[in-house]
N, C-alpha and C positions, 0 to 999 in steps of 0.2 A: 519346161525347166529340166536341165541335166539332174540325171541321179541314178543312182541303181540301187534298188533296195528289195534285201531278202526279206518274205513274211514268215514268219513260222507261226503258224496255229491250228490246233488239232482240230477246231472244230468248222467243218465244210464251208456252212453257210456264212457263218462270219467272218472267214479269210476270205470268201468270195466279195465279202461285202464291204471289207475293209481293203483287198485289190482293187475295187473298183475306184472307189475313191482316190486312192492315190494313182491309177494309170490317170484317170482324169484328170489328173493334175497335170501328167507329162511324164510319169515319172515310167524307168523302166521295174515291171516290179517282178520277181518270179519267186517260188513259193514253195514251201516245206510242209509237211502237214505234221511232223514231229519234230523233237528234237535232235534225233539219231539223222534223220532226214538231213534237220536242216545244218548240221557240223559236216557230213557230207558235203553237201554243196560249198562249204563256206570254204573247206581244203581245195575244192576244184574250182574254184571264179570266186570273182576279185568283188567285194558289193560295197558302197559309200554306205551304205545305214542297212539294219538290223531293227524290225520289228518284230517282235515276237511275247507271244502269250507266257506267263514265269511261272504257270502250272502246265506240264505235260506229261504222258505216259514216256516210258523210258529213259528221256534226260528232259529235267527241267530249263526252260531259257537262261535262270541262272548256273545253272552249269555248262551250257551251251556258251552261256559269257566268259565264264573265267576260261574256258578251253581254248578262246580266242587270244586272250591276253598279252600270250610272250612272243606274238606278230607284230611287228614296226606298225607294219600297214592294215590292222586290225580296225575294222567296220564300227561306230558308233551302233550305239544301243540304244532302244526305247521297249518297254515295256509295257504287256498290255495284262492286266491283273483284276483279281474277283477284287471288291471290297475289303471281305477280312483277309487280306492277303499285300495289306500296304507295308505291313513293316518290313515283309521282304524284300518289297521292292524298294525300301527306303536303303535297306542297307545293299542292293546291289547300287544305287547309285554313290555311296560312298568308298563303292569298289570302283566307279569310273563310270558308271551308266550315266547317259544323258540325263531321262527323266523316266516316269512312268504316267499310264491315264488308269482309268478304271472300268473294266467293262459292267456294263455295256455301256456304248458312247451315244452320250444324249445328243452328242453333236459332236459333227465330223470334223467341222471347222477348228475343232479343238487338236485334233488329232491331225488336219493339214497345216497348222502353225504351227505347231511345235517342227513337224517334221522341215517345212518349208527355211525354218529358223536355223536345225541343225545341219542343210544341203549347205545354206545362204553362208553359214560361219565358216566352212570348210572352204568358200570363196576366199573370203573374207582372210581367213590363213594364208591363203595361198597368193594371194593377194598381197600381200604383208610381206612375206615371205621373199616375193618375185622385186617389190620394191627394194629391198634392204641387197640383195643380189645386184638389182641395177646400181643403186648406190654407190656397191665396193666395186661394180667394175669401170663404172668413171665414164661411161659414154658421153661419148662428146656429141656437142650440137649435131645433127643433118649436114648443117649447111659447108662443116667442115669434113666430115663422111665422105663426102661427094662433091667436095672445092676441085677445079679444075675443070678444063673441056670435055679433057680425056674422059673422065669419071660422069659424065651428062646420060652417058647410054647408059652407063648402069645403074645411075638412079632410077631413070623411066623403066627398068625390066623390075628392079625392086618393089616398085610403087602397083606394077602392073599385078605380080605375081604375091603378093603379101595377104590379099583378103581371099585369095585360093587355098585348097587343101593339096596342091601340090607341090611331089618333094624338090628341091633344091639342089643344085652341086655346083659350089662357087671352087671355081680355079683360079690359080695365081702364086704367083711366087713369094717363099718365106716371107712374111714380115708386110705383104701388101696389104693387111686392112680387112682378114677376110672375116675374122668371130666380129668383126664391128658389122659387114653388113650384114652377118646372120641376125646378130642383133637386130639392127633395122628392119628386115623380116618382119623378125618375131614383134618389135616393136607396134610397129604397123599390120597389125595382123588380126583378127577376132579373138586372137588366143594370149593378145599382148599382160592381159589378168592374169593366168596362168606363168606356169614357170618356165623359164629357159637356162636350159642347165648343159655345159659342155661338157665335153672330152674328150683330149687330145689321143688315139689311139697308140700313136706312138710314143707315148711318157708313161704307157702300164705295161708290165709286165706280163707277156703274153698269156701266162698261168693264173694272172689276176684281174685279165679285161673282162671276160665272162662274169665274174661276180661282179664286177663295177657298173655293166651294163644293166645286169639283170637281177642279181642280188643272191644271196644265198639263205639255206636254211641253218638252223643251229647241226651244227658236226655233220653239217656237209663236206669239211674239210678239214682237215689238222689245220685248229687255230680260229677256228666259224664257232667262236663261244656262244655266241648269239643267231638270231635270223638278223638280215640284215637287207636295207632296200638298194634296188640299184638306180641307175638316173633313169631310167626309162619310166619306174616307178615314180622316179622325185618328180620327173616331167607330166604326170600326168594333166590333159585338157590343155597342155604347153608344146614347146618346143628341146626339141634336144639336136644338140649340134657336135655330131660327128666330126672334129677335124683330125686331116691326116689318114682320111679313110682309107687311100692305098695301103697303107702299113696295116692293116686288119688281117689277122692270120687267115687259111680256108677255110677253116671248121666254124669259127665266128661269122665268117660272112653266110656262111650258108642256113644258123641260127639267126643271124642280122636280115635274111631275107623271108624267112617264114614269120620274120614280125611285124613286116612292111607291106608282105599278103595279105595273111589273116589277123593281124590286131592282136595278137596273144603270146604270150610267152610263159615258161616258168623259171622260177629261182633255183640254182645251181643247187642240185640235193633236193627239189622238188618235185612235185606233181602236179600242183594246183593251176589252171590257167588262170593269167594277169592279164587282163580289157589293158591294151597299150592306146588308148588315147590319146596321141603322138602326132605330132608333125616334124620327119626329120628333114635335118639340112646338114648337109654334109661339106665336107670342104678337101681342096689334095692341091700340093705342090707336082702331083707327076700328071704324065700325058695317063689316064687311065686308058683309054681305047688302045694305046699301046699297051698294057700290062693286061690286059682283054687278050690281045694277040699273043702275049708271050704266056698266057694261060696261069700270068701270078695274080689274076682278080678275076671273080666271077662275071659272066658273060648278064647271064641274066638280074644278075645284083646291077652289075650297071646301068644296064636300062630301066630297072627300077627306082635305082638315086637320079639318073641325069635324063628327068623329065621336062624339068627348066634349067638349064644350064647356065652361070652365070659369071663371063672372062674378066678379073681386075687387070686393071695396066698394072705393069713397076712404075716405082717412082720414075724412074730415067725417063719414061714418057709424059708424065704430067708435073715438069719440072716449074712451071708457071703457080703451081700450089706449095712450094717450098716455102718462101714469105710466109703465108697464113698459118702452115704445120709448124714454122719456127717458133712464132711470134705464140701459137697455144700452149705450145712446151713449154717458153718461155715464163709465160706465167703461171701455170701449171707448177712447174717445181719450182720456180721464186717464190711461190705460197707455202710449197712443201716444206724449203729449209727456210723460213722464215728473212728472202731475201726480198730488197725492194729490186728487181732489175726490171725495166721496162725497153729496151734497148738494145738494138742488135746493130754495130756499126758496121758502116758498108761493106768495107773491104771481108769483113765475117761473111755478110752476106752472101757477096759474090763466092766466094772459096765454096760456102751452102750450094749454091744455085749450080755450081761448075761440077758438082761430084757428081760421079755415075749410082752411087747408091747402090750397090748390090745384096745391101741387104735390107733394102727400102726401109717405111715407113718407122718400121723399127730400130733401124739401125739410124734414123736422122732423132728417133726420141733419146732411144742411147745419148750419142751426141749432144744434144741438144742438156740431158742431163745433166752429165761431164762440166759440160761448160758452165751452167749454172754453180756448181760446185766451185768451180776454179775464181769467174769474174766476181769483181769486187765492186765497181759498178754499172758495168756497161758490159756486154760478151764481145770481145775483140777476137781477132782474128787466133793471136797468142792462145785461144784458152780451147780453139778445136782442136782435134786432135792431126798427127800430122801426116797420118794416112790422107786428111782431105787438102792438106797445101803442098805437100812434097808432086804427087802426079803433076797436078798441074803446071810446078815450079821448073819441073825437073825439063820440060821442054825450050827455057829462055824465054828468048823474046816473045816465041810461037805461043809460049805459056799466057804469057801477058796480054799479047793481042787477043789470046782469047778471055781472059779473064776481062779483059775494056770489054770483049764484045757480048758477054753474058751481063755486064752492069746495065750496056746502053738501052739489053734489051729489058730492063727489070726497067730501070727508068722511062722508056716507052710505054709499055705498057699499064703503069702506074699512071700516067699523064692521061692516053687513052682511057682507061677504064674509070679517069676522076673527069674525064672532061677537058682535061689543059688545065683543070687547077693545082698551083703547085704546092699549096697548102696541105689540100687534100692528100696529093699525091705523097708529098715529103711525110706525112704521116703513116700511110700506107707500109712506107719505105723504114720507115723508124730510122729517119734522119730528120736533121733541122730543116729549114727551109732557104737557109744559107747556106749549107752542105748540099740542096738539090741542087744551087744557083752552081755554084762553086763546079759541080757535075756537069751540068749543063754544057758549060762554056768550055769544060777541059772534054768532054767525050764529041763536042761540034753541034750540040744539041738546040742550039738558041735561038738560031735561024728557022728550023724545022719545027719547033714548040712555040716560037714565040718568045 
């Protein structure tokens, strides 16, 4: 079982005897024999639970508690106490202690439940925590993740690489899909419990990436009223996902790599080392090996992220999953503004399927947005915008031929992948099955389908 837990108590035999019981368990346990001791270690390493005795020479456990207090990320408490010594420990748990037992322990089991209760509920948070996250961030199905041919290899590297502890760097251009496959990662991953918590490096402010990452202590800096955690913190026994990691300044990357070494860091105005129980995944729109070469990214940072490396196509190459992306938006925000639209008419469609997309994925939800706002009740062509019909238009006839020849092929393929049924197909299509007849026989298709 994960945990790390400090023991503080002064007397030999019985923190020997109560470490042993809990390393039995699994647990990581390392030990204080006072409370001067054990506030020491608690500034220097990071520990899930605090067991400690609430009589000691120097600083009692409860004062070793409250010393803890005004830390975000401050250790739960259990206490180990004489008999005439309960009402102290009553009113430390209505300062926030877990609970207390009474020594001496007639039995251990009493003292590994409780503890095992309070690792479990810290799951259990986090747990909760990581759902309500997925929740607000709307992950879509797998199977539309990874819709297309194009998109087939990178599911098999995702699937392969996900139950591994190694790091990640998905390349691809703006707007390709890349925090979704992190997601799936994480998703798929032993650490899918735990949290996964992004950010974009390039949307903070260079003076403010350091504390977002790492966190800060109270008046570490004009305006740090408080201590405060950073995501590495919020991620712990999860995933954090670096995107945009090219834009990382050099003094961050080279704090960014002694966390990906040794597991440790501290809070900006700190000393204490922080256990980074981390798995990152990183993500970049630029060539990094080039910016390797022009000496604006660290040499050895890189080979540290890009241990599995993983290429998205753009859209313009897996233009065959347009249909599917439409048709999820589609419903997607006809839920949102309370619209019924279940409809995309052809002539929308093809305009869809004919665009270069350069700012993919994104830039067809955009789109696809817009239009739901506009149609009243079906998205016709009227209601894209006209960056996606002017290109095409603007060629004539050559426009048109190609515009038949991006329909014939959405209608092949539908027929193909339904079997020749035109049912099926026309539904695919989010047309009638009048409107595929109607297709058929104006594109020369009747002969060849049947």
């Amino acid at each position: 079982m994960n945990g790390r837990i400090l023991l503080v108590e002064d007397d030999e035999t019985f923190r020997s005897f109560v470490q042993t019981i809990l390393e039995d368990e699994g647990y990581e346990v390392l030990t204080a024999s006072d409370g001067l001791k054990g506030l020491h270690m608690l500034r220097r390493e990071s520990f899930d639970l605090v067991v400690t005795d609430l009589k000691m020479p120097g600083k009692t456990g409860l004062e070793l508690f409250r010393e803890t207090r005004s830390d975000p990320s401050s250790p739960q408490f259990i206490f180990l106490t004489a008999f005439g010594r309960v009402e102290e420990a009553v009113s430390a748990m209505k300062a926030g202690a877990v609970d207390f037992l009474t020594k001496p322990l007639e039995n251990p089991e009493t003292l590994l439940s409780l503890v095992n209760r309070v690792i479990e509920n810290q799951g259990v948070t986090r747990e909760y925590l990581t759902l309500k996250e997925s929740e607000t961030a709307g992950l879509p199905p797998e199977e539309l993740i990874f819709a297309g041919q194009a998109m087939q290899t990178v599911r098999k590297l995702v699937h392969d690489v996900a139950s591994t502890t190694a790091n990640v760097l998905i390349y691809g251009e703006s707007g390709t899909g890349k925090e979704l496959v992190a997601r799936s990662i994480h998703q798929l991953s032993p650490r899918s419990r735990a949290a996964f918590v992004p950010l974009n490096c390039a949307a903070i402010p260079e003076n403010l990436l350091e504390s977002e990452l790492f966190g800060h202590e109270k008046g570490a800096f004009t305006g740090a009223i408080q201590a405060r955690q950073g995501k590495f913190e919020l991620a712990k026994g999860g995933t954090i996902f670096l995107d945009e990691i090219g834009e990382m300044p050099a003094a961050l990357q080279a704090k960014l790599l002694r966390v990906i070494q040794e597991r440790v860091f501290e809070r900006v105005g700190g000393s204490k080392e922080i256990r980074a129980d981390v798995r990152v995944i990183a993500a970049t729109n630029r060539d990094l090996q080039e910016e390797v070469a022009q000496k604006r990214f660290r040499e050895d940072l890189f080979y540290r992220l890009n241990v599995f490396p993983i290429q998205l196509p753009p859209l313009r190459e897996r233009l065959d999953t347009v249909p599917l992306l439409a048709g999820y938006f589609l419903q997607r925000f006809s839920n949102q503004v309370g619209k019924k639209l279940k409809v995309i008419e052809p002539d929308a469609m093809t305009a869809l399927r004919g665009h270069n997309w350069p700012g993919n994925i994104r830039e067809l939800q955009n789109v696809m947005e817009r239009a739901v706002i506009l149609a009243q009740s079906v998205i016709r062509r009227s209601d894209l915008p006209d960056s996606l019909t002017f290109r095409q238009e603007a060629g004539g006839g050559d426009g048109r031929e190609r515009l038949k020849q991006v329909e014939r092929e959405l209608i092949v393929e539908a027929l193909q992948r339904r079997g020749g049924n035109r049912r099926l197909a026309a539904d695919d299509l989010q047309m009638s099955r009048r409107t595929l007849q109607y297709k058929l026989k104006e594109l020369g298709l009747l002969d060849e389908e049947g």
